[in-house]
ZALO-654205 format. One record per atom (N, C-alpha, C, CB): residue in three letters; x, y, z. Coordinates in Angstrom, 3 decimals. Glycine has a CB too. Example, Ala and Ser with C-alpha at 12.3 -4.5 7.8 and 13.67 -1.06 7.14 Angstrom:
ZALO-654205
residu / x / y / z
ALA / 13.190 / -5.690 / 7.800;
ALA / 12.300 / -4.500 / 7.800;
ALA / 13.200 / -3.300 / 7.800;
ALA / 11.308 / -4.473 / 9.046;
SER / 12.850 / -2.250 / 7.080;
SER / 13.670 / -1.060 / 7.140;
SER / 12.900 / 0.030 / 7.870;
SER / 14.084 / -0.598 / 5.725;
END
This chain:
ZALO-654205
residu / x / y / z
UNK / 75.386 / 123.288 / 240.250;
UNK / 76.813 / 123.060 / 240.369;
UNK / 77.296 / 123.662 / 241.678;
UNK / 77.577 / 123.660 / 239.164;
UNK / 78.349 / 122.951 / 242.375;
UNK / 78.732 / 123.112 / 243.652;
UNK / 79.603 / 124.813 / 243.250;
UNK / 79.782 / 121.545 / 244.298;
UNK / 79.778 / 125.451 / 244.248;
UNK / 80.031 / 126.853 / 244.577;
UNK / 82.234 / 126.801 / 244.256;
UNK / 79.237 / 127.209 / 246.744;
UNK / 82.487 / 127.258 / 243.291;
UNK / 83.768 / 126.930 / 243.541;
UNK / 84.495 / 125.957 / 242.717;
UNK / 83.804 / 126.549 / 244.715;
UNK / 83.263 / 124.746 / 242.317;
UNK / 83.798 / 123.692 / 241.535;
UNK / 84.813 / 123.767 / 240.068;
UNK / 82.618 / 123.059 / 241.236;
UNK / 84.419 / 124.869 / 239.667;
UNK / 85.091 / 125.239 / 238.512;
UNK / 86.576 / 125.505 / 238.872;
UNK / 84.414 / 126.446 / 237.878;
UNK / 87.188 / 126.552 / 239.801;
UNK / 88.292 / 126.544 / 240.094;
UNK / 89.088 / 125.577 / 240.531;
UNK / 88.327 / 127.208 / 240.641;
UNK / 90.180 / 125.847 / 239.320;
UNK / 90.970 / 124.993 / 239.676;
UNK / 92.482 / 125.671 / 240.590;
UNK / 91.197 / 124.248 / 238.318;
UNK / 92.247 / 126.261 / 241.086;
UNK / 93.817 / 126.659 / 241.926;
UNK / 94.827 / 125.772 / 242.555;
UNK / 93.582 / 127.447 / 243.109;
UNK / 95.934 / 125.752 / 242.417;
UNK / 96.518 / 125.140 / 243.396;
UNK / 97.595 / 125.905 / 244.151;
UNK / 96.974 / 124.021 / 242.901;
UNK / 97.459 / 125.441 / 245.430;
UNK / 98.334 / 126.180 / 246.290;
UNK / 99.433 / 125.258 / 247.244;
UNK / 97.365 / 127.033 / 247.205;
UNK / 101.083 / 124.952 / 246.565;
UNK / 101.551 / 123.884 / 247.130;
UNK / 102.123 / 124.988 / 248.495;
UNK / 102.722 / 122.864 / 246.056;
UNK / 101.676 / 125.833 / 249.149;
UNK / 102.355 / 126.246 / 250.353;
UNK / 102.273 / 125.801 / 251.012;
UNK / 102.314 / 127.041 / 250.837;
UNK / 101.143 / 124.815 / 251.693;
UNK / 100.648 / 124.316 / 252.876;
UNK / 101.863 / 122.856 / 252.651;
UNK / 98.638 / 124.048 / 252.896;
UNK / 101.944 / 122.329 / 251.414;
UNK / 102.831 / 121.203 / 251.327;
UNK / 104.701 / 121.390 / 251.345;
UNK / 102.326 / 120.567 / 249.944;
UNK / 104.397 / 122.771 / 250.956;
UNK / 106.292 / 123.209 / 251.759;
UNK / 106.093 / 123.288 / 252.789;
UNK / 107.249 / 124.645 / 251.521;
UNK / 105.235 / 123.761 / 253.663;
UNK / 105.974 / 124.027 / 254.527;
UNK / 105.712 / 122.848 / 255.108;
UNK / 105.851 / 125.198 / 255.170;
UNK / 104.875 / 121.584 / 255.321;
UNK / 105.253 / 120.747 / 255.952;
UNK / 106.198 / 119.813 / 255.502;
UNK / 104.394 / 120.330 / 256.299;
UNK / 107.021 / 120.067 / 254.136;
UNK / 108.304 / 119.436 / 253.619;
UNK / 108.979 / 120.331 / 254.190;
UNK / 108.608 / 119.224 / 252.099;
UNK / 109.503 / 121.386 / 255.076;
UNK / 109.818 / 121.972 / 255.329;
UNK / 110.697 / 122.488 / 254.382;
UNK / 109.922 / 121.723 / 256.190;
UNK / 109.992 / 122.249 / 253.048;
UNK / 111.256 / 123.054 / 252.313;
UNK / 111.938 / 122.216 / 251.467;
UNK / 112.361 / 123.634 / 253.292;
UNK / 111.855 / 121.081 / 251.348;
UNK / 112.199 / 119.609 / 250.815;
UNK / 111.455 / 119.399 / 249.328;
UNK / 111.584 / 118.357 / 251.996;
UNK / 112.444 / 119.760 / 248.580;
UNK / 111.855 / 119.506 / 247.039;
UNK / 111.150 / 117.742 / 246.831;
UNK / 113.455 / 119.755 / 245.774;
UNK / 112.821 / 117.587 / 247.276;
UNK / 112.010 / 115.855 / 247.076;
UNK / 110.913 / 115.213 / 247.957;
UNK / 113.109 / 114.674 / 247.289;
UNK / 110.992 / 115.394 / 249.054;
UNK / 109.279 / 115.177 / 249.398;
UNK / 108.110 / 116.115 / 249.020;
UNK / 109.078 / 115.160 / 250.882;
UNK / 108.287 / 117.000 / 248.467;
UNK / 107.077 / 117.662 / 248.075;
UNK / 106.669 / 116.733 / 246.438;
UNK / 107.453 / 119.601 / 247.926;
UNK / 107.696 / 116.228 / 245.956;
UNK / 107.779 / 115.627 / 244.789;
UNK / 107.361 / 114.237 / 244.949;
UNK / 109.053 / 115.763 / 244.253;
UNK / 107.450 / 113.436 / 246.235;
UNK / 107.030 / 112.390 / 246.419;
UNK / 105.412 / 112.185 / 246.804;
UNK / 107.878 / 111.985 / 247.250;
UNK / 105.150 / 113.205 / 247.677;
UNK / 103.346 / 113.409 / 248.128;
UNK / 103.368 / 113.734 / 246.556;
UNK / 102.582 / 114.996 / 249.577;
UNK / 103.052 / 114.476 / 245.764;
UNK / 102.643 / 114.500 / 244.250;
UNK / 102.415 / 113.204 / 244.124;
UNK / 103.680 / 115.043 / 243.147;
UNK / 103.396 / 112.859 / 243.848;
UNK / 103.728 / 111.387 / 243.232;
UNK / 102.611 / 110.328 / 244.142;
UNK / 105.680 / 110.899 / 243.553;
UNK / 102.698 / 110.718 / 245.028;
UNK / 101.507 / 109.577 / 245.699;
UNK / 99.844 / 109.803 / 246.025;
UNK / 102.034 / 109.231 / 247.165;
UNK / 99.874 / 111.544 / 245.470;
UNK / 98.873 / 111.865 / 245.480;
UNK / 98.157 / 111.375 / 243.931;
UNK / 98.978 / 113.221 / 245.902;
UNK / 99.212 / 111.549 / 242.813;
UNK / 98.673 / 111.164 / 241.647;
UNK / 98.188 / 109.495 / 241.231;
UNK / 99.671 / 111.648 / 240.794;
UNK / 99.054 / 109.129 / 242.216;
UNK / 98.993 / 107.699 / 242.360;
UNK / 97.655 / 107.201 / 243.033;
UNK / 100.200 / 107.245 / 243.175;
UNK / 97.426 / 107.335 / 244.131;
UNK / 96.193 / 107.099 / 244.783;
UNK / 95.005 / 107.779 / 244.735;
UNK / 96.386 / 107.083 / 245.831;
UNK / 94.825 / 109.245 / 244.200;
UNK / 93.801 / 109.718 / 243.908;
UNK / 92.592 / 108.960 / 242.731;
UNK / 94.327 / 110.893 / 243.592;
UNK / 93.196 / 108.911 / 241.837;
UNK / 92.486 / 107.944 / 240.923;
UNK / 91.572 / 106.671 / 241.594;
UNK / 93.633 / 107.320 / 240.031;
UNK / 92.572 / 106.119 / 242.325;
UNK / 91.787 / 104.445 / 243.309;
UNK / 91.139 / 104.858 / 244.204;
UNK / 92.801 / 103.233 / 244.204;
UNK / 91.046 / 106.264 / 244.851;
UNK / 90.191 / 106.595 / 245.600;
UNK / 88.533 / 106.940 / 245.164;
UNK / 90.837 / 107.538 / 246.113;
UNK / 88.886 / 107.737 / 243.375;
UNK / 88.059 / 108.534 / 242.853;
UNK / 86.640 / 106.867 / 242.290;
UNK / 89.125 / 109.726 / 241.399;
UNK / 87.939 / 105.876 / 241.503;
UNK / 87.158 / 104.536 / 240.940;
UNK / 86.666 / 104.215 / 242.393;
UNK / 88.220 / 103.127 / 240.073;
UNK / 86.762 / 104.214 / 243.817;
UNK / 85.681 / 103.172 / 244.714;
UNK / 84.704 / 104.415 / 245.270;
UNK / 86.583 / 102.070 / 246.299;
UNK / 84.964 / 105.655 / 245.228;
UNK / 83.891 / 106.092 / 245.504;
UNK / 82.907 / 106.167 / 244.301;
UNK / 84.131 / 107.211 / 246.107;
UNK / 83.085 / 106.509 / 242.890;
UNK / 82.414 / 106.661 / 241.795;
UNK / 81.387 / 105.025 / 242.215;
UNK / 83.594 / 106.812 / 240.216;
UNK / 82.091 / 104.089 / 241.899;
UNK / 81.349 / 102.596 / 242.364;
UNK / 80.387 / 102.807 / 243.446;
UNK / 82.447 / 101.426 / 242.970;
UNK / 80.848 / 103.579 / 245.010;
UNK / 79.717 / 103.511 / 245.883;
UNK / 78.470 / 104.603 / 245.364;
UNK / 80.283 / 103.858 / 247.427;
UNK / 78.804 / 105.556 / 244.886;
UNK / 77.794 / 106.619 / 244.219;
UNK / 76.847 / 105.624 / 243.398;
UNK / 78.628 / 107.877 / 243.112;
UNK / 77.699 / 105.130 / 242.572;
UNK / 76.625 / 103.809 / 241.567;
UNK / 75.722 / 103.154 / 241.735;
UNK / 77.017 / 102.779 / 241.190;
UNK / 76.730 / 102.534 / 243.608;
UNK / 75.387 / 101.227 / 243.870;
UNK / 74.644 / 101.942 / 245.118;
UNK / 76.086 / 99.235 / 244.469;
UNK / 74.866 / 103.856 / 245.018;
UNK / 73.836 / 104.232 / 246.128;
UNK / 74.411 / 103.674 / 247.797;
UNK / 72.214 / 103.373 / 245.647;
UNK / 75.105 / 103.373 / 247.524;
UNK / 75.962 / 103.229 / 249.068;
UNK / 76.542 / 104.303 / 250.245;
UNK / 77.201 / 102.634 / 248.724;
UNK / 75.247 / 104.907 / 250.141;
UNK / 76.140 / 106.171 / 251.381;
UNK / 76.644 / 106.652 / 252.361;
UNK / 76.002 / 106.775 / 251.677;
UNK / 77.027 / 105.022 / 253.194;
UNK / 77.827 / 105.069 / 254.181;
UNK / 79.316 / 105.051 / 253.896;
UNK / 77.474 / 104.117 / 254.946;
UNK / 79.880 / 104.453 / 252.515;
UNK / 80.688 / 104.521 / 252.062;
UNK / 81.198 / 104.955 / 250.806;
UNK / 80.806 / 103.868 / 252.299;
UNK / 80.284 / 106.213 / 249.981;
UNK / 80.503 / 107.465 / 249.595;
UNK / 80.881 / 108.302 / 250.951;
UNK / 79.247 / 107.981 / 248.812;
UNK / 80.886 / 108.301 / 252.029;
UNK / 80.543 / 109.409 / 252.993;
UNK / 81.929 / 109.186 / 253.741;
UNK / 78.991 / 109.230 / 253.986;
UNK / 82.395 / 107.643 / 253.594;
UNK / 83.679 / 107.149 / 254.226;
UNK / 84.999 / 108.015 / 252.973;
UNK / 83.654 / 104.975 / 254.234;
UNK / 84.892 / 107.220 / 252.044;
UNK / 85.446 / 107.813 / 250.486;
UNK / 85.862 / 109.037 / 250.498;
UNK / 84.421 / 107.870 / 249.342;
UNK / 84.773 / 109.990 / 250.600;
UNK / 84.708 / 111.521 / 250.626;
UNK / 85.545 / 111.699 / 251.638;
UNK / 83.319 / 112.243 / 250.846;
UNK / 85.475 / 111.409 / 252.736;
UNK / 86.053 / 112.117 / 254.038;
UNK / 87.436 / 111.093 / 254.134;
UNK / 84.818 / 112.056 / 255.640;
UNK / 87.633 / 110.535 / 253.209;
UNK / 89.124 / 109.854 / 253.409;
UNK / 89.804 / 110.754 / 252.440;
UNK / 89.323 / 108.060 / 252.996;
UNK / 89.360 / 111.115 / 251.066;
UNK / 89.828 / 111.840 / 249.819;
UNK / 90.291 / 113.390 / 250.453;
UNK / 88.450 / 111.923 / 248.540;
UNK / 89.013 / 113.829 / 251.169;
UNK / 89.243 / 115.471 / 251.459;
UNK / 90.537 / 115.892 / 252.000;
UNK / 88.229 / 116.030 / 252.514;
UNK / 91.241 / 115.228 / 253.068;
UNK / 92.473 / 115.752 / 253.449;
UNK / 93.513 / 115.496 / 252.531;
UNK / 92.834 / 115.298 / 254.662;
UNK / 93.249 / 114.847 / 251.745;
UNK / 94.690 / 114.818 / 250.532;
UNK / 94.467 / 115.973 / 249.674;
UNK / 94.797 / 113.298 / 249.340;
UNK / 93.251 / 116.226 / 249.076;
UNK / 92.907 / 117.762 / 248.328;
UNK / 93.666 / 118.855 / 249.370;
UNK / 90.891 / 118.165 / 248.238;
UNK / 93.130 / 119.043 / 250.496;
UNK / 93.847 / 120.249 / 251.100;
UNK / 94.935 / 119.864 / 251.003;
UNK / 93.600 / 120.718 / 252.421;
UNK / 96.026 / 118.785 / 251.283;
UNK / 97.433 / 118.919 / 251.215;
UNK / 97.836 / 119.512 / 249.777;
UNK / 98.102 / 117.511 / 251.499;
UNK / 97.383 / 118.866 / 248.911;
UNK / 97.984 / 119.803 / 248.318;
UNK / 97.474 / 120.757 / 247.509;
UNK / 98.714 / 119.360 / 247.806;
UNK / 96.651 / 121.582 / 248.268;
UNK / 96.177 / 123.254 / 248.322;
UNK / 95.217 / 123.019 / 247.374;
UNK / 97.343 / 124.624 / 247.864;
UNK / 94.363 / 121.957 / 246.639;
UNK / 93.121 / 121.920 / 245.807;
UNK / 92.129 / 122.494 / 246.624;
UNK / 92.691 / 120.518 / 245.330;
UNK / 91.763 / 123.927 / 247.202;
UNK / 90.726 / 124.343 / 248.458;
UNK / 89.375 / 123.617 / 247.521;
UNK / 90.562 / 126.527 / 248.911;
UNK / 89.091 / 124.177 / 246.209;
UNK / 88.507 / 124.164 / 245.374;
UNK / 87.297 / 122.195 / 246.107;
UNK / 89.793 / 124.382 / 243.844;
UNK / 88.418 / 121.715 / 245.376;
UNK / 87.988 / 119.922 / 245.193;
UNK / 87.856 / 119.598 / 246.456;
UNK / 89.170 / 118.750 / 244.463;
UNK / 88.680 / 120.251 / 247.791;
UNK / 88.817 / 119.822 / 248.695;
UNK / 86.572 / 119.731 / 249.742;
UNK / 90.321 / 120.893 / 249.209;
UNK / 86.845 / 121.064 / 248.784;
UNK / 84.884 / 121.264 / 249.398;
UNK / 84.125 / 120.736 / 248.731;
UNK / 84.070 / 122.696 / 249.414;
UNK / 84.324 / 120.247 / 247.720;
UNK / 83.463 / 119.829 / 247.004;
UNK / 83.284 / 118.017 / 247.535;
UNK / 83.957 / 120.229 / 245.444;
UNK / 84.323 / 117.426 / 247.895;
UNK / 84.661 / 115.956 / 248.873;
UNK / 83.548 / 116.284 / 250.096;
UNK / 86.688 / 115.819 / 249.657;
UNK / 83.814 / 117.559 / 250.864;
UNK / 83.266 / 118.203 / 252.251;
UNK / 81.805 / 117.683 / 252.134;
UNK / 83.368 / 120.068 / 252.388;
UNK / 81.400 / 118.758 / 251.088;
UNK / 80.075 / 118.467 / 250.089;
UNK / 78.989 / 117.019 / 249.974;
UNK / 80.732 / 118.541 / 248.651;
UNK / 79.714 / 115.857 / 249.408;
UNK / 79.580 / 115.182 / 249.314;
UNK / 79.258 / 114.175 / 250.586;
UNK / 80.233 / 115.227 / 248.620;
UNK / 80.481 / 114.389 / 251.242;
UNK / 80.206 / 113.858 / 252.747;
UNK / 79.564 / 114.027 / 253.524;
UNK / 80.784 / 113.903 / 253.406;
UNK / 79.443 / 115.246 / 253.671;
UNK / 77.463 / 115.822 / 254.313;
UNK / 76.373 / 115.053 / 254.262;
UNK / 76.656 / 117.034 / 253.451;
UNK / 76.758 / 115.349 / 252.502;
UNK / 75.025 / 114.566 / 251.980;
UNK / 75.048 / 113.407 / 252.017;
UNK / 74.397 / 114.718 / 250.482;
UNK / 75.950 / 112.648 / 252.149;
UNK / 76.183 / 111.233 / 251.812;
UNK / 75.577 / 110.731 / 253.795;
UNK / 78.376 / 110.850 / 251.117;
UNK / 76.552 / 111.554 / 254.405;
UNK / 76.246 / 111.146 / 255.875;
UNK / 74.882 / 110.747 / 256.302;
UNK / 76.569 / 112.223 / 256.732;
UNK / 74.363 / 112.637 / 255.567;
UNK / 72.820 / 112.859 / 256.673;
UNK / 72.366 / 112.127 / 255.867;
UNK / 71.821 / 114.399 / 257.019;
UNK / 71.881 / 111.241 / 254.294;
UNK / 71.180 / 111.456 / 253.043;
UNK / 70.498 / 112.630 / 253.284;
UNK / 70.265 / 110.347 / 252.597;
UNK / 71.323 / 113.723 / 252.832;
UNK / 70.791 / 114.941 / 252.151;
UNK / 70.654 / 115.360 / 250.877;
UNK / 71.301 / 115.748 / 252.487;
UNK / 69.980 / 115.188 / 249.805;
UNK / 70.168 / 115.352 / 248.605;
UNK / 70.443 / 114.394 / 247.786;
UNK / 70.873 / 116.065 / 248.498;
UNK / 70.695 / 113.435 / 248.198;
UNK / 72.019 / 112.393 / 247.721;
UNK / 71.288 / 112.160 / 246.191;
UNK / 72.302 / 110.544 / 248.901;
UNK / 70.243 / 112.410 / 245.541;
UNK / 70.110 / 112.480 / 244.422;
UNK / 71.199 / 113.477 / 243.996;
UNK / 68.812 / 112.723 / 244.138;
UNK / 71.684 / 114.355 / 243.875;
UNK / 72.626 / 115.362 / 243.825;
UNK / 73.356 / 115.271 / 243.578;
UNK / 72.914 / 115.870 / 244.410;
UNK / 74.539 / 114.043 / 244.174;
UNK / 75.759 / 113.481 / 244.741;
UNK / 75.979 / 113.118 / 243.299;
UNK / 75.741 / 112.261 / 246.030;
UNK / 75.876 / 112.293 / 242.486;
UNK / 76.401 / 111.672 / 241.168;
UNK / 76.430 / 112.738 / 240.076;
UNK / 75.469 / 110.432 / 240.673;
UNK / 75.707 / 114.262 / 240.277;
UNK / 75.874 / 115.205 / 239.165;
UNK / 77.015 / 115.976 / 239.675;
UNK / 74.573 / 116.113 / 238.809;
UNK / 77.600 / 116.180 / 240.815;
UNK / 78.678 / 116.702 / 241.619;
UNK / 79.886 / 115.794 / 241.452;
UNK / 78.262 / 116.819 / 243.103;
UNK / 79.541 / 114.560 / 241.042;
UNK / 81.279 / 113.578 / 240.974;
UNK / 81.474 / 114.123 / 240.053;
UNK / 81.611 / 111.800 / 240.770;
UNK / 80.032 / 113.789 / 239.276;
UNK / 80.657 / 113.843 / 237.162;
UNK / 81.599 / 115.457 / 237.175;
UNK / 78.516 / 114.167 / 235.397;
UNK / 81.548 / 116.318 / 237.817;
UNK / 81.605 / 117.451 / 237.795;
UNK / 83.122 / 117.853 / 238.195;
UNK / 80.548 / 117.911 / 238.553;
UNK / 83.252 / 116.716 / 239.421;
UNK / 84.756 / 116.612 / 240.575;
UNK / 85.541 / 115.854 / 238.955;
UNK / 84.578 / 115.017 / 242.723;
UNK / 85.164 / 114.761 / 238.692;
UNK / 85.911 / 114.083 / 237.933;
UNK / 86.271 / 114.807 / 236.771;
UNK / 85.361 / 112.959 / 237.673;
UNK / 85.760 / 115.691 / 235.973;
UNK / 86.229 / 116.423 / 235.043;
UNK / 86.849 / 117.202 / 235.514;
UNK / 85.538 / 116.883 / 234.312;
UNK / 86.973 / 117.948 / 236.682;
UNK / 88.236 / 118.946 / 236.916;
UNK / 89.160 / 118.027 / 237.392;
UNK / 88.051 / 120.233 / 238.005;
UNK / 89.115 / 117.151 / 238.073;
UNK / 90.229 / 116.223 / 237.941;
UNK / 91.406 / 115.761 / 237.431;
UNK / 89.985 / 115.705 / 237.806;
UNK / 90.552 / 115.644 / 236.072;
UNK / 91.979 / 115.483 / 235.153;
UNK / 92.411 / 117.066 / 234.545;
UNK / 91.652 / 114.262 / 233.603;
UNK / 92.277 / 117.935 / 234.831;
UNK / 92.952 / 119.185 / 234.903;
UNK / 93.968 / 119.870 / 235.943;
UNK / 92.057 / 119.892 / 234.853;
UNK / 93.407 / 119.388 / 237.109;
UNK / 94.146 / 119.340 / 238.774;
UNK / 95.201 / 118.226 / 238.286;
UNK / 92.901 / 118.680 / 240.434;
UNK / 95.294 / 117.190 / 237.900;
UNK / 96.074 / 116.245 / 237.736;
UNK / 97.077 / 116.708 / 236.801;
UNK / 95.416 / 115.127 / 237.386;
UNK / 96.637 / 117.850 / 235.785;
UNK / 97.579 / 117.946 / 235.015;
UNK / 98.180 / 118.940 / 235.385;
UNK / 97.321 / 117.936 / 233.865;
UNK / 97.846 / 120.020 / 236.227;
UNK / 98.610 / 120.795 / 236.643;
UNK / 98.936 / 120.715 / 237.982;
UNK / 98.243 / 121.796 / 236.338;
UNK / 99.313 / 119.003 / 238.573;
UNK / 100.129 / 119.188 / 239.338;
UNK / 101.358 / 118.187 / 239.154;
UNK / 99.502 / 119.200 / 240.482;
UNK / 100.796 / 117.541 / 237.758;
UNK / 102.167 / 116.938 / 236.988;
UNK / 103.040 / 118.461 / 236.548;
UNK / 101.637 / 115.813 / 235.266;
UNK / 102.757 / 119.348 / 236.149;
UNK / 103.403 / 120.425 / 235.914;
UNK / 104.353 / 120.974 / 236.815;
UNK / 102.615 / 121.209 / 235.683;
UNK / 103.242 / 120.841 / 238.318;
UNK / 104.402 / 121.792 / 239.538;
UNK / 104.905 / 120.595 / 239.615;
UNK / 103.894 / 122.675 / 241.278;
UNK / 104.965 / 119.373 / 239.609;
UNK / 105.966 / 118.202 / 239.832;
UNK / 106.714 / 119.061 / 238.970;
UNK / 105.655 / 116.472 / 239.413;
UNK / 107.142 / 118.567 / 237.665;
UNK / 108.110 / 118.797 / 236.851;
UNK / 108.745 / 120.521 / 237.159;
UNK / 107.458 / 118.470 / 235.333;
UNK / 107.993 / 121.067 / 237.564;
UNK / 109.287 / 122.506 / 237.711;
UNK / 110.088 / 122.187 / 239.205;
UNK / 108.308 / 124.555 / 237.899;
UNK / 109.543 / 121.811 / 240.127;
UNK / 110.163 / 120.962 / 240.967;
UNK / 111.235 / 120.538 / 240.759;
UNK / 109.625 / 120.108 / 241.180;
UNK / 111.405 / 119.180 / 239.771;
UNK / 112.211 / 118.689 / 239.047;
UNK / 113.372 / 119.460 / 238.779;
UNK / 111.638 / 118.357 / 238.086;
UNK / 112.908 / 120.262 / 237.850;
UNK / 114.433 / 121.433 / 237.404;
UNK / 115.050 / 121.954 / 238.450;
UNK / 114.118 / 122.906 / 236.544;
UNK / 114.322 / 122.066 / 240.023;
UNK / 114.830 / 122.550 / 240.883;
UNK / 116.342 / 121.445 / 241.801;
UNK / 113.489 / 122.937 / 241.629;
UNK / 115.692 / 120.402 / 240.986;
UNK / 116.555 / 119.000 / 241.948;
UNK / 118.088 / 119.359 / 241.191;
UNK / 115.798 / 116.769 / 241.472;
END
């Protein structure tokens, strides 16, 4: 198991301050992070499937900067991870026990950032 994978932290500071402070756009990246993460997670899971690792490696390194926005450091390395191995084929046997792994904290990250959405909310 990847180093870290278990934590789930989130840290929306890096996403105030480039809302500079803006509830409702910090509420909208959520909103579009929850939205598109999923369609990102179904075409890379598919390239992992059919062994495609020029585009697991595209996937990964398109996904990773949305994890750091909003402060997943955690998921964000574990994308990093992936993209390595996917690049060099390093391991890439590896790569499909590391999604199953991303994808179950997933829907935990997902739920606790429907949460900081909603305290957000009370703030509007």
């Amino acid at each position: 198991m990847s180093e870290g994978i278990n934590k789930t932290d989130i840290d929306l500071s890096y996403l105030s301050e480039i809302a500079s402070g803006s509830t409702e756009f910090m509420i909208e990246m959520i909103n579009i992070f929850l939205e598109q993460t999923p369609i990102y997670f179904t075409q890379l899971n598919d390239a992992i499937n059919s062994k495609d690792w020029k585009t697991t490696g595209d996937i990964a390194h398109k996904i990773k900067p949305t994890f750091a926005f909003m402060g997943l450091a955690c998921a964000k390395d574990v994308m990093q991870e992936i993209e390595r191995k996917a690049r060099n084929l390093d391991s890439v046997d590896s790569i499909p026990e590391t999604m199953k792994e991303i994808n179950a904290l997933c829907d935990s990250l997902y739920a606790k950032l429907e949460s900081h959405k909603k305290a957000l909310e009370l703030k509007l």
